[in-house]
N, C-alpha and C positions, 0 to 999 in steps of 0.2 A: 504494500500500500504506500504510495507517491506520499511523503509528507507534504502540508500545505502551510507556507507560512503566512501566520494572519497578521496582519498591518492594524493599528489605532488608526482610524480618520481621525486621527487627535497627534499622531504622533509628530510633525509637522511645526505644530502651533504653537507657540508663544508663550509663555506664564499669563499676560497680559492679555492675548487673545482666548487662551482658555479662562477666565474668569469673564470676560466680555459675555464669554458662549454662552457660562453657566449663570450669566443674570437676567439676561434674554432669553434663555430658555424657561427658568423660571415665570419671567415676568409671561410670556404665550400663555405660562402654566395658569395663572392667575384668575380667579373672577372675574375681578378689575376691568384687566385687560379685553379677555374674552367678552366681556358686555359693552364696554364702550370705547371698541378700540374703532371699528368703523365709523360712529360718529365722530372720533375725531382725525379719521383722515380725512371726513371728508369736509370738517371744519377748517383740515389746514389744506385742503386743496381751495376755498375759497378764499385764505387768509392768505398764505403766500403761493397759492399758485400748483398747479403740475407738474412742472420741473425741479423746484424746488422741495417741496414735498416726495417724489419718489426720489428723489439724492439721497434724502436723509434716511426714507425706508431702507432702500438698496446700500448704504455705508452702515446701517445697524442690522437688523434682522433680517434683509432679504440676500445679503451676502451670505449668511450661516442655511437660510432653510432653500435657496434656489441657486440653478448655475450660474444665472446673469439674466438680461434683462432682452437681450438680443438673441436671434440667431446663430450669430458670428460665436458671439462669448458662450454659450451652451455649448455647441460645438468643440471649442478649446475644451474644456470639463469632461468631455467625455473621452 
C-alpha cells in the first residue's frame, strides 16, 4: 500500500495569518454574524459603494472561504 503524504492547508501560513483564519472563522460561526451580516453588506454597498465594499470582503473572509473573484484567479488555485 503506496503511502500518502497528507499536507495542513495551514501548513503555509503565517502565525498572523493563522489567527486572522481563526477569528473569521469564528466570527461566520456566530449568530451575530449569521443574522445580520447581509444587511450590512448591503448597507455598505450603498454607503461606500461596490468596489469598495467587495475589497474589503475579498482582503478578509473571501480570500480564506473562495479562490478569487475572477476566472483568471480561480484558475491559478486550482
Amino acid at each position: 500500500m503506496p503511502s500518502v503524504t497528507e499536507v495542513s492547508p495551514f501548513a503555509r501560513d503565517s502565525t498572523i495569518e493563522l489567527i486572522k483564519k481563526y477569528i473569521i472563522y469564528k466570527a461566520m460561526g456566530s449568530n451575530f454574524f449569521i443574522n445580520y451580516s447581509l444587511a450590512a453588506v448591503q448597507l455598505s454597498y450603498k454607503l461606500f459603494g461596490i468596489h469598495l465594499t467587495n475589497s474589503i470582503i475579498e482582503s478578509t473572509g473571501g480570500a480564506i472561504f473562495t479562490g478569487g473573484v475572477t476566472l483568471s484567479s480561480v484558475k491559478r488555485v486550482q
